[in-house]
Chimera marker file (.cmm) of the C-alpha trace (Angstrom):
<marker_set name="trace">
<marker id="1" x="-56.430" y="131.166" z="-70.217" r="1" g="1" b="0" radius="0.5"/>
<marker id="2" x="-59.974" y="131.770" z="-69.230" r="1" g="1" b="0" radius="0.5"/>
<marker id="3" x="-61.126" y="132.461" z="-65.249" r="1" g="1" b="0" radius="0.5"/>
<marker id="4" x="-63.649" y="129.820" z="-64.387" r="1" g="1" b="0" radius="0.5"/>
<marker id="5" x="-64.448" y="132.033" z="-61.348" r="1" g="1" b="0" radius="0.5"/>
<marker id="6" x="-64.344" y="135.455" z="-60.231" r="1" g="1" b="0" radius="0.5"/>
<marker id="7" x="-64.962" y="136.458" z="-56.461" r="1" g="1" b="0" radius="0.5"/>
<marker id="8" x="-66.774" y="139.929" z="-55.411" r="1" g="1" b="0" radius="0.5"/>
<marker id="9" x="-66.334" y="140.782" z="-51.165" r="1" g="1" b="0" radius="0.5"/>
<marker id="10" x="-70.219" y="142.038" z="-50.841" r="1" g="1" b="0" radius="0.5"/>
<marker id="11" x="-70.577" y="143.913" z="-47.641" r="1" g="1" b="0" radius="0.5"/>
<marker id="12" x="-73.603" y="146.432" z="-46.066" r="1" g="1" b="0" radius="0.5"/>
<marker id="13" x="-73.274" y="150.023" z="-47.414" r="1" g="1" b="0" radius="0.5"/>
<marker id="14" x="-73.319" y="151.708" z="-43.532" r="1" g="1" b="0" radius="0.5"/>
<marker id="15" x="-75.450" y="154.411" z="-44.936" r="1" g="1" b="0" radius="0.5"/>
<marker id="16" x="-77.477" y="152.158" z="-47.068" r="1" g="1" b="0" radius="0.5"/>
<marker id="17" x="-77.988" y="149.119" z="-49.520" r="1" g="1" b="0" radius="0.5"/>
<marker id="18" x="-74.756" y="147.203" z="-50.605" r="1" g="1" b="0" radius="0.5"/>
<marker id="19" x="-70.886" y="147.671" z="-51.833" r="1" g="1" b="0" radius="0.5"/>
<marker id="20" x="-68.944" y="144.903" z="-53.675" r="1" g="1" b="0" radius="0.5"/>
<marker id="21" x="-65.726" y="144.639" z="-54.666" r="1" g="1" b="0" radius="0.5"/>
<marker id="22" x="-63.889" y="142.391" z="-56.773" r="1" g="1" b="0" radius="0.5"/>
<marker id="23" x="-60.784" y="140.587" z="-55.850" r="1" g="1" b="0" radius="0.5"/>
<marker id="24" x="-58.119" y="140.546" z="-58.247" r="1" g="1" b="0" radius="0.5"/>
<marker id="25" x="-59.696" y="142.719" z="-60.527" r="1" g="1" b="0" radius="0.5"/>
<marker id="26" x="-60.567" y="146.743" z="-60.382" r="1" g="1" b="0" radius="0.5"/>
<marker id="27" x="-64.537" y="145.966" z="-60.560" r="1" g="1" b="0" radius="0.5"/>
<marker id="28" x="-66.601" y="148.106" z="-57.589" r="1" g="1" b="0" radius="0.5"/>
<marker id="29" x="-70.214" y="148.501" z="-57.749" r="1" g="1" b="0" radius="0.5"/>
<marker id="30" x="-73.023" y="148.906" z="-55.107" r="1" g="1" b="0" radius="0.5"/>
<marker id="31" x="-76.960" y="148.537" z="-54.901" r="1" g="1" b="0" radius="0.5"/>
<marker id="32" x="-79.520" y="149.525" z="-52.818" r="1" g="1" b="0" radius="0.5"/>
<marker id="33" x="-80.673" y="145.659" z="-52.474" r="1" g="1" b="0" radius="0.5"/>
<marker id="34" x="-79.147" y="142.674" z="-53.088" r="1" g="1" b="0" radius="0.5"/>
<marker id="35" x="-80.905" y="141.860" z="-56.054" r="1" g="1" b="0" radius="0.5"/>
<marker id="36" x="-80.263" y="145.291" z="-57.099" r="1" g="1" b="0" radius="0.5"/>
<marker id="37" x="-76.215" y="144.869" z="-56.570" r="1" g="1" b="0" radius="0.5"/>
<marker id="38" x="-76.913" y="141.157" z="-58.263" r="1" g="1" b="0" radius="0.5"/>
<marker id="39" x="-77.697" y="143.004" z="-61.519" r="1" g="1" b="0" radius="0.5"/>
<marker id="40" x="-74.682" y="146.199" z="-60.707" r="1" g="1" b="0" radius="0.5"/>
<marker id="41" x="-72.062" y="143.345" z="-60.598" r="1" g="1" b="0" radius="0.5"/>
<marker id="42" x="-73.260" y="141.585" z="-63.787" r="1" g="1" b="0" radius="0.5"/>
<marker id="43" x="-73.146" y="144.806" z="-65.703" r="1" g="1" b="0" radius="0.5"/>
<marker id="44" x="-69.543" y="145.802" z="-64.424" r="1" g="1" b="0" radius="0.5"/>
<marker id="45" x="-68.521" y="142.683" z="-65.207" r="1" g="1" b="0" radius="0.5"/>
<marker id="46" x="-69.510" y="142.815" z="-69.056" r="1" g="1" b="0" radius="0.5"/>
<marker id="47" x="-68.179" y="146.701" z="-68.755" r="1" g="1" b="0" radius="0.5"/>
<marker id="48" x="-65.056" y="145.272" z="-67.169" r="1" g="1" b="0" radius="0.5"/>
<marker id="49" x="-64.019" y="142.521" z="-69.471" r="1" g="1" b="0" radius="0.5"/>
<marker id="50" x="-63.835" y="143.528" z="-73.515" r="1" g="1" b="0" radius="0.5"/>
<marker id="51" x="-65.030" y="140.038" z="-74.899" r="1" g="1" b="0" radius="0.5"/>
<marker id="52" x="-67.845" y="138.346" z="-73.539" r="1" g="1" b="0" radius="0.5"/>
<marker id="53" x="-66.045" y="135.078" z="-74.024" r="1" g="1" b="0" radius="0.5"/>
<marker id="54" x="-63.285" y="136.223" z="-71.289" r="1" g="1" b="0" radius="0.5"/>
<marker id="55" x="-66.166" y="136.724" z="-68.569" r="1" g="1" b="0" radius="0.5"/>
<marker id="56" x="-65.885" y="133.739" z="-66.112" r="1" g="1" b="0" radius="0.5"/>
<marker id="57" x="-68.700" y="131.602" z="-65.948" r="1" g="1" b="0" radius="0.5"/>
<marker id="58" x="-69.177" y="131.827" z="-61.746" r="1" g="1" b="0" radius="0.5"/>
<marker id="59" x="-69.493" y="135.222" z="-59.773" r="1" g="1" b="0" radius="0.5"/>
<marker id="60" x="-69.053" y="134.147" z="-55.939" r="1" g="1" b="0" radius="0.5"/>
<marker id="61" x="-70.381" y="136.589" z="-53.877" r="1" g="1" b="0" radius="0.5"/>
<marker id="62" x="-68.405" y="136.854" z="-50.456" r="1" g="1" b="0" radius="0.5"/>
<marker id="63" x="-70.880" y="138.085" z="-47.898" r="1" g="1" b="0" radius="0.5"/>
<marker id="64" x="-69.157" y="140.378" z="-45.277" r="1" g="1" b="0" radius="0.5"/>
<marker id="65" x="-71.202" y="141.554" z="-42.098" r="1" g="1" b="0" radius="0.5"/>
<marker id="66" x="-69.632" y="143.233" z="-39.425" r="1" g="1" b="0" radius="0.5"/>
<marker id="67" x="-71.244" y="143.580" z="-35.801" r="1" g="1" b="0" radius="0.5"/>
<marker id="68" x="-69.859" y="144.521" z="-32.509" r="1" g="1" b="0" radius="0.5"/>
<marker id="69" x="-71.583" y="144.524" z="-29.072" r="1" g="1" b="0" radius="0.5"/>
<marker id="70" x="-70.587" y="145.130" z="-25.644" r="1" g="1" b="0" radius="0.5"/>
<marker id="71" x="-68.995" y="142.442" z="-23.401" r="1" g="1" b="0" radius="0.5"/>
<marker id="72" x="-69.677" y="142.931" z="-19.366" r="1" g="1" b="0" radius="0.5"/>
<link id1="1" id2="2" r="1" g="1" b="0" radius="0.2"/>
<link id1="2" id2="3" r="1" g="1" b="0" radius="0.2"/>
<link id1="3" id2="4" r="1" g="1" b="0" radius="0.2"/>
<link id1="4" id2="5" r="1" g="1" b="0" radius="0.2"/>
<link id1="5" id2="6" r="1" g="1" b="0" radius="0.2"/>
<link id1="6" id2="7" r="1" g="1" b="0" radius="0.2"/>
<link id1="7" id2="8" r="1" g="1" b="0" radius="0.2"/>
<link id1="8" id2="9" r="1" g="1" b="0" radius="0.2"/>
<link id1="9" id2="10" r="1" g="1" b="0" radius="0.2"/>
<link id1="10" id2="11" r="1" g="1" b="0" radius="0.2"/>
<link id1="11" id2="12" r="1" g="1" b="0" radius="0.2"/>
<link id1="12" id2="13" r="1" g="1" b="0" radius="0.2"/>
<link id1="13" id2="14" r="1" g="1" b="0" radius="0.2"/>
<link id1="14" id2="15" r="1" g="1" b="0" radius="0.2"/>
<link id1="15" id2="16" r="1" g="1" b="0" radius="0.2"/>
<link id1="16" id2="17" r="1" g="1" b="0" radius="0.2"/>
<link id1="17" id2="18" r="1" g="1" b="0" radius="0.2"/>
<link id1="18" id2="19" r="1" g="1" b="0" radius="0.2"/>
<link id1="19" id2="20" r="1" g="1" b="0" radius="0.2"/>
<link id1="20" id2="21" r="1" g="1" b="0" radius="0.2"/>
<link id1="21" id2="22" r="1" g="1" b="0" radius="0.2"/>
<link id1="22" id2="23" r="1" g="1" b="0" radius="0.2"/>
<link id1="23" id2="24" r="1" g="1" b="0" radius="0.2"/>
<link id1="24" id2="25" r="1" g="1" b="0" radius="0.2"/>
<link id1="25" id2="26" r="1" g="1" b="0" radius="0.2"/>
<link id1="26" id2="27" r="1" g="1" b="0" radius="0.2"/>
<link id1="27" id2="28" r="1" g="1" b="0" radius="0.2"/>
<link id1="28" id2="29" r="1" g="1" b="0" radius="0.2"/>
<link id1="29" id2="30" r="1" g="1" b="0" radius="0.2"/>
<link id1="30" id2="31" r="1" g="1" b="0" radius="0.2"/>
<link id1="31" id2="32" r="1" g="1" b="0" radius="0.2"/>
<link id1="32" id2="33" r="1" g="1" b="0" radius="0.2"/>
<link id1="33" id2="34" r="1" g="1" b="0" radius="0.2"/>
<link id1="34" id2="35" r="1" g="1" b="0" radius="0.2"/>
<link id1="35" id2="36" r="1" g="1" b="0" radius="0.2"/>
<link id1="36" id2="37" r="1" g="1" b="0" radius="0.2"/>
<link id1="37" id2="38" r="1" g="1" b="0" radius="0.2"/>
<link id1="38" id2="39" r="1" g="1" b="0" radius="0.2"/>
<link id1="39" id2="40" r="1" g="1" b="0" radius="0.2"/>
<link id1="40" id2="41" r="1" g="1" b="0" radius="0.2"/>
<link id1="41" id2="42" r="1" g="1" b="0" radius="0.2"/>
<link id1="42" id2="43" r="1" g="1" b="0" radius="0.2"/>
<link id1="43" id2="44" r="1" g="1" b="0" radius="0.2"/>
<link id1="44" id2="45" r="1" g="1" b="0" radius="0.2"/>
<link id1="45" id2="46" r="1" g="1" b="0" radius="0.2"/>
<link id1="46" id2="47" r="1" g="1" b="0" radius="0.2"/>
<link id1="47" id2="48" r="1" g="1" b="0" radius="0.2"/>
<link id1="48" id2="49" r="1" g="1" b="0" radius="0.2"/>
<link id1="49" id2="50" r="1" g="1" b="0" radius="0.2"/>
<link id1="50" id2="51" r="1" g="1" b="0" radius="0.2"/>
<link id1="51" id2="52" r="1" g="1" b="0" radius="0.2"/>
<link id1="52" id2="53" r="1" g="1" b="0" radius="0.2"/>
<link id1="53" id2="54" r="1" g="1" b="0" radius="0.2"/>
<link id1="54" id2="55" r="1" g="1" b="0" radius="0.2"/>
<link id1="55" id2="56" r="1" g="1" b="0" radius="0.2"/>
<link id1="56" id2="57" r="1" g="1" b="0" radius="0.2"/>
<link id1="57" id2="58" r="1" g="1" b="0" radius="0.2"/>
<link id1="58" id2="59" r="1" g="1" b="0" radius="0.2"/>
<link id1="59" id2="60" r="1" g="1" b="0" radius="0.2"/>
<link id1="60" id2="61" r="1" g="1" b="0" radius="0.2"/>
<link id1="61" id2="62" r="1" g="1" b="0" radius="0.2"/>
<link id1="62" id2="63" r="1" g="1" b="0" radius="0.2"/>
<link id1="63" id2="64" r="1" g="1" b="0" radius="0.2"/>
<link id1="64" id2="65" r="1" g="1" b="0" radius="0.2"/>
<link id1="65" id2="66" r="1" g="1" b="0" radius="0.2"/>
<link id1="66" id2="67" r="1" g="1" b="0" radius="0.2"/>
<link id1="67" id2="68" r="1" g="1" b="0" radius="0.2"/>
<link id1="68" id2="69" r="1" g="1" b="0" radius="0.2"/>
<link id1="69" id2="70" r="1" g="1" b="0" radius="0.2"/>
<link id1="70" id2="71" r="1" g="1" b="0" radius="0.2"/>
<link id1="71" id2="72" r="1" g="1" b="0" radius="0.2"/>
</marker_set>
C-alpha cells in the first residue's frame, strides 16, 4: 500500500542553515536555507524510495524552533 504522506521534523542547524529528519523512515538531509533543504529533502526522498511510484504524494515539513530565555 502506498504512503499518501510522509512527515520530515525540520529544525535550525545551531551552527547554521537547516536539519530534517524523517519520521518513520531513515531519510536525513540539511540545507543552508529553507529553500535549499526544500530541494535536499526532495532528492533524498527519490534516493530513498526505489520506484518513483512508491514516493508519497505530500512531504509535511514539521517546523521545530527551540528558544529559552531567562525568567526573574
Amino acid at each position: 500500500m502506498k504512503v499518501k504522506e510522509i512527515i520530515f521534523l525540520v529544525e535550525e542547524d545551531p551552527e547554521d542553515g537547516y536539519n530534517a529528519t524523517a519520521l518513520g523512515y531513515s531519510i536525513f538531509t540539511e540545507g543552508e536555507t529553507f529553500e535549499v533543504l526544500k530541494n535536499n529533502i526532495k532528492d533524498a526522498i527519490e534516493c530513498h524510495f526505489d520506484k518513483t511510484e512508491d514516493i508519497p504524494g505530500i512531504v509535511r515539513l514539521h517546523i521545530v524552533r527551540e528558544e529559552m530565555f531567562s525568567y526573574g
